[in-house]
mmCIF file of the N, C-alpha and C atoms, coordinates in Angstrom:
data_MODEL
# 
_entry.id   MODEL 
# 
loop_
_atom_site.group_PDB 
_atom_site.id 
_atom_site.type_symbol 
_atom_site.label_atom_id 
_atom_site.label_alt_id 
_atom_site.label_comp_id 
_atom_site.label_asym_id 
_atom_site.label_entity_id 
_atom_site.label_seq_id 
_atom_site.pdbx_PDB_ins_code 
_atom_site.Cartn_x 
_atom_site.Cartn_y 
_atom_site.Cartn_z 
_atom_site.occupancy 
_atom_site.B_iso_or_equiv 
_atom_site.pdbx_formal_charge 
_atom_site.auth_seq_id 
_atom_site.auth_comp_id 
_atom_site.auth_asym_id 
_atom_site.auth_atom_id 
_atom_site.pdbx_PDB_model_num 
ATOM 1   N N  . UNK A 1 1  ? 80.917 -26.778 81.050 1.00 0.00 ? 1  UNK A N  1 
ATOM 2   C CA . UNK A 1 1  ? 79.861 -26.766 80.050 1.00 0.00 ? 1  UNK A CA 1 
ATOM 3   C C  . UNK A 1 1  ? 78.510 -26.963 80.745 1.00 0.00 ? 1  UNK A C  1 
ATOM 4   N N  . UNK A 1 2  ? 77.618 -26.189 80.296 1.00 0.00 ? 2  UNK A N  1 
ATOM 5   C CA . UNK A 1 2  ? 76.362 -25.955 81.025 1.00 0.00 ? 2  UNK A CA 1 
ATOM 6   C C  . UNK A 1 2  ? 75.366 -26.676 80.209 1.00 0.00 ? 2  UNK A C  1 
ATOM 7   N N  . UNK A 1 3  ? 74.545 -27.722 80.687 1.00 0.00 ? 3  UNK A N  1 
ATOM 8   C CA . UNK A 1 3  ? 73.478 -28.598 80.522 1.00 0.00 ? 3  UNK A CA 1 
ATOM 9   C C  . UNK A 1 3  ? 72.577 -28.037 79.262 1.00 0.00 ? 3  UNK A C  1 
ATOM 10  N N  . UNK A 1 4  ? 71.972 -28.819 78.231 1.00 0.00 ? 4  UNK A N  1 
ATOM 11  C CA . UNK A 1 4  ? 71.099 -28.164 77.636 1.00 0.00 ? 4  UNK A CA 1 
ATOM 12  C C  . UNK A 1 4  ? 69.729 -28.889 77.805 1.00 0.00 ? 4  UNK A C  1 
ATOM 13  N N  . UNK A 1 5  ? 68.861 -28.129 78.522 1.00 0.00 ? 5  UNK A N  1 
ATOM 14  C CA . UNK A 1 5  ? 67.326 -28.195 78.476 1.00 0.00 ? 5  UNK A CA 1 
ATOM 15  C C  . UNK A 1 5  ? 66.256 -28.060 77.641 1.00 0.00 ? 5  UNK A C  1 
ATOM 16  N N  . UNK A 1 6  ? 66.302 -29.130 76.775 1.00 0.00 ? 6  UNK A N  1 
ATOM 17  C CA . UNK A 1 6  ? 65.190 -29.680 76.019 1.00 0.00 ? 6  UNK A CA 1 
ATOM 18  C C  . UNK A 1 6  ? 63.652 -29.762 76.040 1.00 0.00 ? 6  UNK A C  1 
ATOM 19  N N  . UNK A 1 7  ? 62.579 -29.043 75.775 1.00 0.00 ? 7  UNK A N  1 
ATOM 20  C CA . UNK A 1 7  ? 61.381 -29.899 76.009 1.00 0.00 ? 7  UNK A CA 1 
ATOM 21  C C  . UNK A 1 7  ? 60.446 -29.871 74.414 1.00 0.00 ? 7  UNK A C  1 
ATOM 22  N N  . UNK A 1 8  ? 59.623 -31.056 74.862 1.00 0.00 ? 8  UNK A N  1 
ATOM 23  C CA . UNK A 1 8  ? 59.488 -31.669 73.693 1.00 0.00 ? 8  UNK A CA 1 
ATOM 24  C C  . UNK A 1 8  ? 57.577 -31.847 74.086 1.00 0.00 ? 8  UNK A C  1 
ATOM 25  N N  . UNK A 1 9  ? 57.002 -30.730 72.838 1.00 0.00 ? 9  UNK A N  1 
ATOM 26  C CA . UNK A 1 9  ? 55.504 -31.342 73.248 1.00 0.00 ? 9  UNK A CA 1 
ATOM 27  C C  . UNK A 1 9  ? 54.882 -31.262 72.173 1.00 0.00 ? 9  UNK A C  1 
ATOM 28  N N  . UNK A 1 10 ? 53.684 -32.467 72.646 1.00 0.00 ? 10 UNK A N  1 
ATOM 29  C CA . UNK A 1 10 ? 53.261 -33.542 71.611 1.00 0.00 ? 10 UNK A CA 1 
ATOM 30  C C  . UNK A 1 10 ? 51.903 -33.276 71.594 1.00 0.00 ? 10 UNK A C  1 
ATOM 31  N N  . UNK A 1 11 ? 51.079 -32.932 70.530 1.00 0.00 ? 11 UNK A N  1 
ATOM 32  C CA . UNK A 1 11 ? 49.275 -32.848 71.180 1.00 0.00 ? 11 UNK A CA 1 
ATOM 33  C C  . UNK A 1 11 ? 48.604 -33.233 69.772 1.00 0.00 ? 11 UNK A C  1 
ATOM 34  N N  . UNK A 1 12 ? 47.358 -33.206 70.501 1.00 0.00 ? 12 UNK A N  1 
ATOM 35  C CA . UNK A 1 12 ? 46.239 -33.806 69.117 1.00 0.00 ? 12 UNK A CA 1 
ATOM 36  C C  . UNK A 1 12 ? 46.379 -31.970 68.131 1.00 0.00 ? 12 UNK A C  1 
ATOM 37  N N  . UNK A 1 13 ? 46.310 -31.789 67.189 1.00 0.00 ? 13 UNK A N  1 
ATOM 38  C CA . UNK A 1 13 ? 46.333 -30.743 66.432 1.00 0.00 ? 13 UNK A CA 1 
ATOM 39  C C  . UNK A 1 13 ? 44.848 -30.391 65.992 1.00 0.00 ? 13 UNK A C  1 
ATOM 40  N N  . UNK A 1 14 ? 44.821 -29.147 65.497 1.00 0.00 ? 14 UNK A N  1 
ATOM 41  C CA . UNK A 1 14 ? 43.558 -28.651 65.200 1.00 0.00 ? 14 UNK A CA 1 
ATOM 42  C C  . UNK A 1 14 ? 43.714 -28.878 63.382 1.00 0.00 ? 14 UNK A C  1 
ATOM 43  N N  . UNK A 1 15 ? 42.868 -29.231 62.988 1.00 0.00 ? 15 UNK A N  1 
ATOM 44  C CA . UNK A 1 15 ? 42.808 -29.488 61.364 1.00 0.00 ? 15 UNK A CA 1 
ATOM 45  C C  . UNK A 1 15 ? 42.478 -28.354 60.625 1.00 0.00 ? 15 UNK A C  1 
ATOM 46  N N  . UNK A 1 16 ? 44.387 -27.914 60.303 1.00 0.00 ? 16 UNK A N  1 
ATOM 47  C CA . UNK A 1 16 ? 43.861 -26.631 59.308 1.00 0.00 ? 16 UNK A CA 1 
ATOM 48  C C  . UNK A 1 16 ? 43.334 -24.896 60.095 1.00 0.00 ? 16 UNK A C  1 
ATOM 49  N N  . UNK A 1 17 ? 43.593 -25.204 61.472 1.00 0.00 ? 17 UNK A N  1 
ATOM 50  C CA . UNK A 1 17 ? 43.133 -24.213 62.159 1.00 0.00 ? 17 UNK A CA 1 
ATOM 51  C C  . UNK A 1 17 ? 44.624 -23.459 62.938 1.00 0.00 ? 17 UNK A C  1 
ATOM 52  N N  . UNK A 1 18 ? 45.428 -22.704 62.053 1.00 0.00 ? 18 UNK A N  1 
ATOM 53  C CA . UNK A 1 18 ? 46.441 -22.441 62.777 1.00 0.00 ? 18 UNK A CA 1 
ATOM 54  C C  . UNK A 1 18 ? 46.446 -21.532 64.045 1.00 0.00 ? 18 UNK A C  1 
ATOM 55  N N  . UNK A 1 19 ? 44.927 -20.739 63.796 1.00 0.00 ? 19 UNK A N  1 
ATOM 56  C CA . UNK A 1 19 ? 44.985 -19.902 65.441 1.00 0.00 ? 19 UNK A CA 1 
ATOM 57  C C  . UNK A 1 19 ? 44.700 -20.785 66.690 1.00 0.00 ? 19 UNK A C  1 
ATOM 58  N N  . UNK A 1 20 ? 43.641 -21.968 66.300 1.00 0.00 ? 20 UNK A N  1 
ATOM 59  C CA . UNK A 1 20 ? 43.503 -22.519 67.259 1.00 0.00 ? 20 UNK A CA 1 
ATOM 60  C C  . UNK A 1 20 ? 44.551 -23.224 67.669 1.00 0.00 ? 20 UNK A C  1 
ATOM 61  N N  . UNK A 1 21 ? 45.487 -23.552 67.268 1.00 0.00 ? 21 UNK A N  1 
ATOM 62  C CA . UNK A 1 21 ? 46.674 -24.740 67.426 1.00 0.00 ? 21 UNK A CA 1 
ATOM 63  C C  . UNK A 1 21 ? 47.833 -23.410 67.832 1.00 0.00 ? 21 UNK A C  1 
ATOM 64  N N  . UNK A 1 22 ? 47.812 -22.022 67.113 1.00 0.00 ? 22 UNK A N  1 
ATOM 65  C CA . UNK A 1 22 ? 49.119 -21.577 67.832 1.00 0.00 ? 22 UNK A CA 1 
ATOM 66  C C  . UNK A 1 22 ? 48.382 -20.901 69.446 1.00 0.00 ? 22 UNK A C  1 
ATOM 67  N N  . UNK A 1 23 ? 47.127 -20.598 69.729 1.00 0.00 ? 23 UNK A N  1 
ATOM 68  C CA . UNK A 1 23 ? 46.833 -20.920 70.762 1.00 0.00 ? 23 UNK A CA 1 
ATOM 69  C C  . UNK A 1 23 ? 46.696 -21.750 72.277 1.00 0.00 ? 23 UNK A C  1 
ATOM 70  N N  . UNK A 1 24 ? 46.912 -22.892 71.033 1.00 0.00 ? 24 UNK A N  1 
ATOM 71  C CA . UNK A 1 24 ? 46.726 -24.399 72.177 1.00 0.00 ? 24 UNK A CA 1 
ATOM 72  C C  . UNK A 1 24 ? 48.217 -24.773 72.800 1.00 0.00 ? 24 UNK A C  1 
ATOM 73  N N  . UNK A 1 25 ? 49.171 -23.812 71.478 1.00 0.00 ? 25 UNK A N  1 
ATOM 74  C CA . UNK A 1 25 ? 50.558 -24.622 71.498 1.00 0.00 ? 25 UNK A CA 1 
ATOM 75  C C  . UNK A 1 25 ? 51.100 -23.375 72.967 1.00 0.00 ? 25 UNK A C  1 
ATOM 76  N N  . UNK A 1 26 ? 50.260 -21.922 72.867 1.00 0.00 ? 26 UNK A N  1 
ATOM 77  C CA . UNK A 1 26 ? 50.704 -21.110 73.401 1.00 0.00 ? 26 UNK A CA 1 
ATOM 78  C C  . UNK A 1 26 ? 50.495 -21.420 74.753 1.00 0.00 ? 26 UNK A C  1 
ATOM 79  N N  . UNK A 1 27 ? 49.288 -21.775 75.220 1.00 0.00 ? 27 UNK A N  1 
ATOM 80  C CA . UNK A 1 27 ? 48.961 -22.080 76.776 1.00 0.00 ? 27 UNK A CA 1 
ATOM 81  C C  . UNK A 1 27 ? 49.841 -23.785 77.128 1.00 0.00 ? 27 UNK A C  1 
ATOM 82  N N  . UNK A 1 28 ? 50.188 -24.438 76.295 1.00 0.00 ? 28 UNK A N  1 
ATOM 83  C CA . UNK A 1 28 ? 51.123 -25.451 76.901 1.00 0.00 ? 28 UNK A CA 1 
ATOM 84  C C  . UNK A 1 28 ? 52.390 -25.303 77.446 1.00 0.00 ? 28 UNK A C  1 
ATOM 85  N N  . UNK A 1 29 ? 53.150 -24.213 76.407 1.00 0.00 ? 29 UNK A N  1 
ATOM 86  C CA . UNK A 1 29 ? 54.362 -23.583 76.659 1.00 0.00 ? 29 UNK A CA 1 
ATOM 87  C C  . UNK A 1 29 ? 54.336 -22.499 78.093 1.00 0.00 ? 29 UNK A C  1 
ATOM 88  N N  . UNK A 1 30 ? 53.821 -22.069 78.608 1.00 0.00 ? 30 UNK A N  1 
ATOM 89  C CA . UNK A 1 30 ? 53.064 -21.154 79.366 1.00 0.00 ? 30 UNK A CA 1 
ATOM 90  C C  . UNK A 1 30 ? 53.130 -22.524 80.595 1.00 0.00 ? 30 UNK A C  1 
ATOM 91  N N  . UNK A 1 31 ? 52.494 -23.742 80.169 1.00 0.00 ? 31 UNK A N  1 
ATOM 92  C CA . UNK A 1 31 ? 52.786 -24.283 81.422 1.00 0.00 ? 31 UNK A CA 1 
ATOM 93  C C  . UNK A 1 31 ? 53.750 -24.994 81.837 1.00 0.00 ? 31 UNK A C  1 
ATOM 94  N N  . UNK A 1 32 ? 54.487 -25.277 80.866 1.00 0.00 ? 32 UNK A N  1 
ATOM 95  C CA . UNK A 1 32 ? 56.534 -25.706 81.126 1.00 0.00 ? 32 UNK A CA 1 
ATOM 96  C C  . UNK A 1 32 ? 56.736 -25.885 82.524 1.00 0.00 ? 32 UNK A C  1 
ATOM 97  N N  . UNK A 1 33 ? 56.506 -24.377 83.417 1.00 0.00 ? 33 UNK A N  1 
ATOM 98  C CA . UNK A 1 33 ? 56.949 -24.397 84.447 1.00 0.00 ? 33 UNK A CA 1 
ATOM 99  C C  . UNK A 1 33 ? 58.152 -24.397 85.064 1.00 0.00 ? 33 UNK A C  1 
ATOM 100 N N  . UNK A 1 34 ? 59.220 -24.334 84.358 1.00 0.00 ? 34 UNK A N  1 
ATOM 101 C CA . UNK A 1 34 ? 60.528 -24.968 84.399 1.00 0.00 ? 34 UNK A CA 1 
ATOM 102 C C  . UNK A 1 34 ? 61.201 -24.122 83.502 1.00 0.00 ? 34 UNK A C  1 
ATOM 103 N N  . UNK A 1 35 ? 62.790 -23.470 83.518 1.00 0.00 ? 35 UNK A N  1 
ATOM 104 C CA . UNK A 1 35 ? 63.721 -23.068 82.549 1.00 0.00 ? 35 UNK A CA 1 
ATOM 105 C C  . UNK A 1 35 ? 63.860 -24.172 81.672 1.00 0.00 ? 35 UNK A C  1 
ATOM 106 N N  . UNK A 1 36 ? 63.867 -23.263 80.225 1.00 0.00 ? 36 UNK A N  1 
ATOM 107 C CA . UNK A 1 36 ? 64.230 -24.351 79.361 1.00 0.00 ? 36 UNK A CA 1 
ATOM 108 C C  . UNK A 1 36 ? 64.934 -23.534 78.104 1.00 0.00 ? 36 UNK A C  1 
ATOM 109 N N  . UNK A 1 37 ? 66.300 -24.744 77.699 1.00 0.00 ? 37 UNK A N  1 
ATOM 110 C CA . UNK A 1 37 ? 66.950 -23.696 76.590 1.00 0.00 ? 37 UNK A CA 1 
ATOM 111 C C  . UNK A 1 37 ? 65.768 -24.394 74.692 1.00 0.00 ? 37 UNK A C  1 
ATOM 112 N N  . UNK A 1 38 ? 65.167 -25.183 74.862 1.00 0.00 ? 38 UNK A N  1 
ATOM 113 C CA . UNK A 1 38 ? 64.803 -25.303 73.148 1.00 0.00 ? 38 UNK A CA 1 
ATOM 114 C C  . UNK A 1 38 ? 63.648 -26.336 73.671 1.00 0.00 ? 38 UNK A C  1 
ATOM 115 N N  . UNK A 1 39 ? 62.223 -25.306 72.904 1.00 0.00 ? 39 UNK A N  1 
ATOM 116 C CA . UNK A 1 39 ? 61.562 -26.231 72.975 1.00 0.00 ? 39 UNK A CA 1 
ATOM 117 C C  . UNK A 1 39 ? 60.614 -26.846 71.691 1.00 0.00 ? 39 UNK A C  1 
ATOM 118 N N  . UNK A 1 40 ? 60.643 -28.153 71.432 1.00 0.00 ? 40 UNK A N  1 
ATOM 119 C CA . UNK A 1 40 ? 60.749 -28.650 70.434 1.00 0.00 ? 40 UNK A CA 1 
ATOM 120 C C  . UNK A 1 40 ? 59.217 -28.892 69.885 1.00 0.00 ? 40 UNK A C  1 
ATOM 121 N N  . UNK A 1 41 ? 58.325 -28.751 69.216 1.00 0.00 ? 41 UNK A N  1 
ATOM 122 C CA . UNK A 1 41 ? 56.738 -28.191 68.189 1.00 0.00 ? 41 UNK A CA 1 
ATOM 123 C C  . UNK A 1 41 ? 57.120 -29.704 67.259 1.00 0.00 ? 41 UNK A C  1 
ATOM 124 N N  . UNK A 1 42 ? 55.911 -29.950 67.161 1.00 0.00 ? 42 UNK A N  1 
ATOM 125 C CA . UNK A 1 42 ? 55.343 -31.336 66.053 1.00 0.00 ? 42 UNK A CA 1 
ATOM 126 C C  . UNK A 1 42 ? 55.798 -30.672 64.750 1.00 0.00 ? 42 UNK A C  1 
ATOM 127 N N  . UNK A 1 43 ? 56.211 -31.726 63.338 1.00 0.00 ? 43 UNK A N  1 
ATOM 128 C CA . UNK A 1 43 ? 56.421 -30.760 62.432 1.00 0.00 ? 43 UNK A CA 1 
ATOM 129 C C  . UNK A 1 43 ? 55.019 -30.132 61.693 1.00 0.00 ? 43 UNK A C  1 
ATOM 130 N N  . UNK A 1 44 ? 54.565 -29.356 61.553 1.00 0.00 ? 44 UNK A N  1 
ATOM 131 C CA . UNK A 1 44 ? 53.663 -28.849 61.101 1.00 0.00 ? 44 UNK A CA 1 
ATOM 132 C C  . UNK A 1 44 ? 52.606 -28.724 61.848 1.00 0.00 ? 44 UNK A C  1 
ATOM 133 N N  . UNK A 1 45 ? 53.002 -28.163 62.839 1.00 0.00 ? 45 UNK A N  1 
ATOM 134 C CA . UNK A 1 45 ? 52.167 -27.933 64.370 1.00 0.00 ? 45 UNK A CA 1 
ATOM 135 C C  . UNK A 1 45 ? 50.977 -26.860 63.962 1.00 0.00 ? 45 UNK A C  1 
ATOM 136 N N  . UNK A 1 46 ? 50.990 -25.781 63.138 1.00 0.00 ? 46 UNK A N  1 
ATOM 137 C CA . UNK A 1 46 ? 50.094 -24.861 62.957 1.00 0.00 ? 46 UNK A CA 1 
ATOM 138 C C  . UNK A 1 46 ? 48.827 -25.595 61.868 1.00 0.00 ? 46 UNK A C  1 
ATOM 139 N N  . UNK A 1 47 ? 49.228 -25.950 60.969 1.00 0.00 ? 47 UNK A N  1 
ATOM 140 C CA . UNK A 1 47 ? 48.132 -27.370 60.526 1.00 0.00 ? 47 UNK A CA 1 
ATOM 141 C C  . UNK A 1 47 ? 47.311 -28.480 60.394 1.00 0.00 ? 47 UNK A C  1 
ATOM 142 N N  . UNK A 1 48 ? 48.558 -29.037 61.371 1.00 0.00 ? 48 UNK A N  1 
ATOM 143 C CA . UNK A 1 48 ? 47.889 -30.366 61.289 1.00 0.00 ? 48 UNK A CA 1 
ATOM 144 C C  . UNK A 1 48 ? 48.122 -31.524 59.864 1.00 0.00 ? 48 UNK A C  1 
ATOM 145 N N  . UNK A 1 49 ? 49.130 -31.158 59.238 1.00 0.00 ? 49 UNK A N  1 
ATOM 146 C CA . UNK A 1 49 ? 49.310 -31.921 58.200 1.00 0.00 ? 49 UNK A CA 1 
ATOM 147 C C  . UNK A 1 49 ? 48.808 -31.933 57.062 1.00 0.00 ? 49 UNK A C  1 
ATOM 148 N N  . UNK A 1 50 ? 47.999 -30.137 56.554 1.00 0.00 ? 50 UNK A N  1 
ATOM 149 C CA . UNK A 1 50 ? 47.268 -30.511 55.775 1.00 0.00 ? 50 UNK A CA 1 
ATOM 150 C C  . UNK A 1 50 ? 47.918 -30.635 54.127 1.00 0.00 ? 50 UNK A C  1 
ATOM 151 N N  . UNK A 1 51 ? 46.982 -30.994 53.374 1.00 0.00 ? 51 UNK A N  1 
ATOM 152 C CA . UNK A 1 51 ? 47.642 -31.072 51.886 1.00 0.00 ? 51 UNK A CA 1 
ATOM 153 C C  . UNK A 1 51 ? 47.568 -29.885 51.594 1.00 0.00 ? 51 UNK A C  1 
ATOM 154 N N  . UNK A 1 52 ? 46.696 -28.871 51.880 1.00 0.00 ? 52 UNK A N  1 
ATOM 155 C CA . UNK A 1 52 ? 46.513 -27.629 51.181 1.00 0.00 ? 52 UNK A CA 1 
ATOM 156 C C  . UNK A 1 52 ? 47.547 -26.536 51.039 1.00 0.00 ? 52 UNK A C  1 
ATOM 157 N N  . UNK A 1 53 ? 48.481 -26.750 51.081 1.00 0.00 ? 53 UNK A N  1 
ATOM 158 C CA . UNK A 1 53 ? 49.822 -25.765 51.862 1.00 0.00 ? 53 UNK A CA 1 
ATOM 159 C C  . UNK A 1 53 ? 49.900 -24.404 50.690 1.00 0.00 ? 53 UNK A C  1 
ATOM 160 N N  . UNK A 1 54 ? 49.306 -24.312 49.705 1.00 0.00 ? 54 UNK A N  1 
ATOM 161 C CA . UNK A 1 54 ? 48.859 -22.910 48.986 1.00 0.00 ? 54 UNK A CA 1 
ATOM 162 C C  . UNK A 1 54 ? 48.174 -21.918 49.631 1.00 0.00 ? 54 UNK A C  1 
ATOM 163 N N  . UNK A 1 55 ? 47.089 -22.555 50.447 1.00 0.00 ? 55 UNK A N  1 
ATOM 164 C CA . UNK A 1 55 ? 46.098 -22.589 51.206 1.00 0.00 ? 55 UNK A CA 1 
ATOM 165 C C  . UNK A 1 55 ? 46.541 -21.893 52.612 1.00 0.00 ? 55 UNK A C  1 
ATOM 166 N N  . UNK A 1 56 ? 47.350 -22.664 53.046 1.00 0.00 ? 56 UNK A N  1 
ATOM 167 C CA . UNK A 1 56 ? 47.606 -22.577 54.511 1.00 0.00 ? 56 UNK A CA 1 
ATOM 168 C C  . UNK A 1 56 ? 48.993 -21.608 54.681 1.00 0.00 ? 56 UNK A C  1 
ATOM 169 N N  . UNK A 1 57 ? 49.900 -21.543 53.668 1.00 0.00 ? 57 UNK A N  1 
ATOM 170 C CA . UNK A 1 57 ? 51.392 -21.103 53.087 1.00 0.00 ? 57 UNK A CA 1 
ATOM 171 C C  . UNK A 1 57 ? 51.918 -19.924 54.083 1.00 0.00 ? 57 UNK A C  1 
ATOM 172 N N  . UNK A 1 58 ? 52.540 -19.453 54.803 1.00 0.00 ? 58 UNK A N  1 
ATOM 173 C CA . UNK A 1 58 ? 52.696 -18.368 55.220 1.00 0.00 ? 58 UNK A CA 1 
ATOM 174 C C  . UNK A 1 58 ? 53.924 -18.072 55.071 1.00 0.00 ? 58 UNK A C  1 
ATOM 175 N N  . UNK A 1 59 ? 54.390 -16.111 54.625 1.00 0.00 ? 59 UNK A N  1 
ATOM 176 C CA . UNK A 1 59 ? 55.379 -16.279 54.077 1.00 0.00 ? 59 UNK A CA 1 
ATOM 177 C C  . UNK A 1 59 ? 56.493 -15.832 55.465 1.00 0.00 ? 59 UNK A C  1 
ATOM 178 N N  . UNK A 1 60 ? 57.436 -15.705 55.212 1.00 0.00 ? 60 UNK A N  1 
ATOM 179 C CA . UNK A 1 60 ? 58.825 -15.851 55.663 1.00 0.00 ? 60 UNK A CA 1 
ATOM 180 C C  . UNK A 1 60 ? 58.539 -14.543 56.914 1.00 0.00 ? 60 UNK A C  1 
ATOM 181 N N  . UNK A 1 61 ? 58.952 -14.560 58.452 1.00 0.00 ? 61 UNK A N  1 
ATOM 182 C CA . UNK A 1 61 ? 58.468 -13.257 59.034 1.00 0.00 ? 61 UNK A CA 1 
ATOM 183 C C  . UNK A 1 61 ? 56.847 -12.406 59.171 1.00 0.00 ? 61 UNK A C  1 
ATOM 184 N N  . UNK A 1 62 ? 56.020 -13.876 59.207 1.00 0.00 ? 62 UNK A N  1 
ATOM 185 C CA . UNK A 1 62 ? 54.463 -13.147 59.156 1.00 0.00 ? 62 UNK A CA 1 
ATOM 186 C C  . UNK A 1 62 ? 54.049 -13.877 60.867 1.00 0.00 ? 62 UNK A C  1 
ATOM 187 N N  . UNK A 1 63 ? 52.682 -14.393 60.442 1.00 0.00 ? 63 UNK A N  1 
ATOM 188 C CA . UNK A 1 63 ? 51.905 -14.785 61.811 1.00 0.00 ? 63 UNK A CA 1 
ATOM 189 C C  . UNK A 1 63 ? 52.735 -15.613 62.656 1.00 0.00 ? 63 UNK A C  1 
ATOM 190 N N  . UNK A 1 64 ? 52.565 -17.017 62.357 1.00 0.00 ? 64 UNK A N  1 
ATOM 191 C CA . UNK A 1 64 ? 53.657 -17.995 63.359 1.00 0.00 ? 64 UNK A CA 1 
ATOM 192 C C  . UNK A 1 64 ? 55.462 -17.698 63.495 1.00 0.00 ? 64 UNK A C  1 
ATOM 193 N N  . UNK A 1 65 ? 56.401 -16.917 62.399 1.00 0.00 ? 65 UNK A N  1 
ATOM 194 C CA . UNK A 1 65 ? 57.300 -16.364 63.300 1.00 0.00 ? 65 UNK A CA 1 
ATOM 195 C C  . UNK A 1 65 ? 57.145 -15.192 64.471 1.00 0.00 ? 65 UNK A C  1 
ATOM 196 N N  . UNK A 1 66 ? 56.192 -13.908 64.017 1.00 0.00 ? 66 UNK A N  1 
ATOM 197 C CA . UNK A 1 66 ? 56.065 -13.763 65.308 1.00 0.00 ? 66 UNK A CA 1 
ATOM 198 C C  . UNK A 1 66 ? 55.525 -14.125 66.039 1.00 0.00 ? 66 UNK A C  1 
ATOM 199 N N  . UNK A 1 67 ? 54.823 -15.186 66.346 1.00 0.00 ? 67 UNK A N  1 
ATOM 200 C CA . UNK A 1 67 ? 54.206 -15.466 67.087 1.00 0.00 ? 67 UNK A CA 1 
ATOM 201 C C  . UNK A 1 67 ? 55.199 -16.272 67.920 1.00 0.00 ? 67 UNK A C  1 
ATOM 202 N N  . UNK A 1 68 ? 56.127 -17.036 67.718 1.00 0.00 ? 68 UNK A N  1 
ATOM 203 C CA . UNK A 1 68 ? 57.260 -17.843 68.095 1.00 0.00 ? 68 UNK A CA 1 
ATOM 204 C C  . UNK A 1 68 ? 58.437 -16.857 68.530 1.00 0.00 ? 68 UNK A C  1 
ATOM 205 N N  . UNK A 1 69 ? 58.835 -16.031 67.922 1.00 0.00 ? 69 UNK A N  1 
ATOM 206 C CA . UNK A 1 69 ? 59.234 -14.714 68.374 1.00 0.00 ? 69 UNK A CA 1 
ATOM 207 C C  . UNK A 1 69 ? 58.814 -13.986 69.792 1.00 0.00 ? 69 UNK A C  1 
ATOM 208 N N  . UNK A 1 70 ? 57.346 -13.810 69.645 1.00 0.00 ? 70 UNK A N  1 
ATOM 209 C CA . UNK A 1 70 ? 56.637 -13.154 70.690 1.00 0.00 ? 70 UNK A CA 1 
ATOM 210 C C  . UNK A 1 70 ? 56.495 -13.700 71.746 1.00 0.00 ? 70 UNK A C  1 
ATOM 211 N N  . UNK A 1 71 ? 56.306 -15.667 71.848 1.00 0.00 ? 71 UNK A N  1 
ATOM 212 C CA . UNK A 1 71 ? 56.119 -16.442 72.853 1.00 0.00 ? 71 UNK A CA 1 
ATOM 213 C C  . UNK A 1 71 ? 57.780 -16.501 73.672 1.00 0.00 ? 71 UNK A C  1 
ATOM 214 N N  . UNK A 1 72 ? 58.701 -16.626 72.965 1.00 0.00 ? 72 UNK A N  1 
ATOM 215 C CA . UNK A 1 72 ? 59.730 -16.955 73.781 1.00 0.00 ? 72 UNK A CA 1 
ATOM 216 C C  . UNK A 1 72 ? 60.131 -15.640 74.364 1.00 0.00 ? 72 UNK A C  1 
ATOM 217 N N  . UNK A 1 73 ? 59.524 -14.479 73.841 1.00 0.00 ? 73 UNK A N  1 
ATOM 218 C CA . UNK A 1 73 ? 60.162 -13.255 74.540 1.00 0.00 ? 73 UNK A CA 1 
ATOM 219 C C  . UNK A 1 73 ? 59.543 -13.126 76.622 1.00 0.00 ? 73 UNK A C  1 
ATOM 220 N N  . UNK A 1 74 ? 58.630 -13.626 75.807 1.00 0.00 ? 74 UNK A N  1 
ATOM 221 C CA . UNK A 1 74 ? 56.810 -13.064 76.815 1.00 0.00 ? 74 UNK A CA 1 
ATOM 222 C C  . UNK A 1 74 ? 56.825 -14.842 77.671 1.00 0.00 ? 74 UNK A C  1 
ATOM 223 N N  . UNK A 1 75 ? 57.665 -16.222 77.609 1.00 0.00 ? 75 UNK A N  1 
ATOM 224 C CA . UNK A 1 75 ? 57.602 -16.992 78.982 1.00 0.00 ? 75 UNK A CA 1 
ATOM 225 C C  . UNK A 1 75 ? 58.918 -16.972 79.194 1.00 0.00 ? 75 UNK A C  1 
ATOM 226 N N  . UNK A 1 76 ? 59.749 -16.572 78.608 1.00 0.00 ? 76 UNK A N  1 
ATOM 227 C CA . UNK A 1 76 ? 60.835 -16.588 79.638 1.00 0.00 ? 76 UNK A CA 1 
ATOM 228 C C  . UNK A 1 76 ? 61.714 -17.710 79.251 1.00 0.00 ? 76 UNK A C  1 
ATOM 229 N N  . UNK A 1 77 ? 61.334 -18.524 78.723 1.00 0.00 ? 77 UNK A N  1 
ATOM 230 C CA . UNK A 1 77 ? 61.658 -19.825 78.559 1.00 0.00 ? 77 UNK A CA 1 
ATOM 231 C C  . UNK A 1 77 ? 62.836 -19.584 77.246 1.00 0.00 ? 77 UNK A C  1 
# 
């Protein structure tokens, strides 16, 4: 049985700014540096926690899945 490689990252969030945060989240992942099988996002990493979630809502297969899609294709990781 082969090891499973975890990483886990933690940052100040952008308020309500999901490009800037799937940006910020994109150049961290990018610096891993390291194989990794799952890597683990704050819950509501593209927000920041906001109340507005009508507001902020994205539906099922839009910006942040591909974008999560697109990142794990494009580091390797």
């Amino acid at each position: 049985m082969q090891d499973l490689k975890i990483t886990i990252i933690q940052a100040d969030l952008h308020w309500e700014d999901i490009g800037a945060n799937l940006a910020m989240f994109e150049e961290k992942i990018w610096q891993i540096g390291e194989s990794t099988d799952v890597i683990v996002l704050p819950e509501m990493f593209t927000t920041g926690f906001s109340m507005k979630a009508p507001k902020l809502a994205e539906y099922m297969n839009m910006r942040t899945f591909k974008w999560m899609e697109a990142d794990g294709d494009q580091t390797g990781h």
